[in-house]
C-alpha positions in Angstrom: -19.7 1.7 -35.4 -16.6 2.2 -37.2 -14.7 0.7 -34.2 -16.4 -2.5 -34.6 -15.6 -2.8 -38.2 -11.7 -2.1 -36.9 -11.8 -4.6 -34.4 -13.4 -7.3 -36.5 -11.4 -6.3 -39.9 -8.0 -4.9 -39.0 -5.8 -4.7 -41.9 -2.8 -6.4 -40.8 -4.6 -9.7 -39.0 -3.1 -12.2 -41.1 0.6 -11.2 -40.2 -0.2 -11.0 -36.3 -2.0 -14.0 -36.2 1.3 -15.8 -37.6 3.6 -13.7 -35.7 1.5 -14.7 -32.2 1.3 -17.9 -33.1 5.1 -18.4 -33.6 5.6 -16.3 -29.9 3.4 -19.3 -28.9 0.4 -17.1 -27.9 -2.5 -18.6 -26.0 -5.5 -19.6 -27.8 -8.9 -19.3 -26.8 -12.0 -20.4 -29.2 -14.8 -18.3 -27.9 -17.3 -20.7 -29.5 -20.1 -22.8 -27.4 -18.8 -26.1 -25.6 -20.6 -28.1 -28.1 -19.0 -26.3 -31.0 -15.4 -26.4 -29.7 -16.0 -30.1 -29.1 -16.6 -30.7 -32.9 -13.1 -29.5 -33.8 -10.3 -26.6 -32.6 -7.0 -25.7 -33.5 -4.1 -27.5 -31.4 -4.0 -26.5 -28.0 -6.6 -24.2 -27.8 -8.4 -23.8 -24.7 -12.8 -23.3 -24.6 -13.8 -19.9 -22.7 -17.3 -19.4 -24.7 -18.2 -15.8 -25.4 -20.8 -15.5 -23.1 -18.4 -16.4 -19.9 -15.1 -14.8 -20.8 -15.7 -11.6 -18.5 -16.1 -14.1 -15.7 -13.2 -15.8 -16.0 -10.6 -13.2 -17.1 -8.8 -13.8 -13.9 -7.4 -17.4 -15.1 -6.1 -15.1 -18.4 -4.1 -12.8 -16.0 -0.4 -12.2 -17.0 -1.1 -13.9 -20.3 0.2 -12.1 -22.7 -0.4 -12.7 -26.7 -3.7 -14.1 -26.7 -5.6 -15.4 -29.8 -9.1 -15.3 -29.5 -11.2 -16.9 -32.6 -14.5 -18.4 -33.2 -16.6 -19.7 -36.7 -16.9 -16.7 -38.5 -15.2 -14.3 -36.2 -17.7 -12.4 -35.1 -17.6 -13.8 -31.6 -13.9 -13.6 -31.3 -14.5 -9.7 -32.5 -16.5 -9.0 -29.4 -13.7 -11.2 -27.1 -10.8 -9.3 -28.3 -13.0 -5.9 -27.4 -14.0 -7.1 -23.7 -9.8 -8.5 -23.2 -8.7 -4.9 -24.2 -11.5 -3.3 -22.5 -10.3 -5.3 -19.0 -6.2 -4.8 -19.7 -5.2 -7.2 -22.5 -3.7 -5.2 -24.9 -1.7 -8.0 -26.8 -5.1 -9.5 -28.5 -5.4 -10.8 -32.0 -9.0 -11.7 -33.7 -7.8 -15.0 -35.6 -11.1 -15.1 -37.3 -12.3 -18.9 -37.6 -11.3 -21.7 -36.0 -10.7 -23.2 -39.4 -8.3 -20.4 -40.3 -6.5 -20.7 -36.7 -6.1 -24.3 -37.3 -4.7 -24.1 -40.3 -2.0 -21.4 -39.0 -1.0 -23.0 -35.9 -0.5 -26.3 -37.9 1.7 -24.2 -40.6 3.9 -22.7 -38.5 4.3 -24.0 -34.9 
């Protein structure tokens, strides 16, 4: 249990989400189509939650990947299947919202 909490509250987020987003990390919002079609931060691509283990082989040789979703619960539970299957350069933005707001700060 205490490994989830880690994963989805790690104590320095803030400063790797800004640091990964100025080494122009990719972003994927883990949310449903629908959702990502209401709004997502600038380039972000849509792998939804559910179908990220089946298409990890696009994500191959990526390398500073942002994973985030509406609350970021979701993106907690991408970042854990990414490092799980290789990825270790993985950052839990949090929301979408937050992302957004980030990317449009400092890219």
């Amino acid at each position: 249990m205490f490994g989830i909490l880690k994963a989805m509250f790690p104590a320095n987020k803030q400063d790797d989400l800004i640091s990964y987003i100025k080494k122009g990390a990719l972003l994927i919002d883990v949310r449903s189509v629908q959702e990502f079609n209401s709004g997502s931060a600038k380039d972000a691509i849509n792998i939804p939650l559910d179908q990220l283990s089946k298409q990890l082989g696009q994500l191959k040789g990526k390398e500073n990947i942002i994973v985030f979703c509406r609350s970021g619960a979701r993106s907690a539970q991408a970042k854990m299947i990414l490092n799980k299957n290789g990825f270790e350069s993985v950052v839990n933005g949090g929301s979408w919202q937050k992302v957004k707001s980030v990317k449009e700060s400092y890219s």
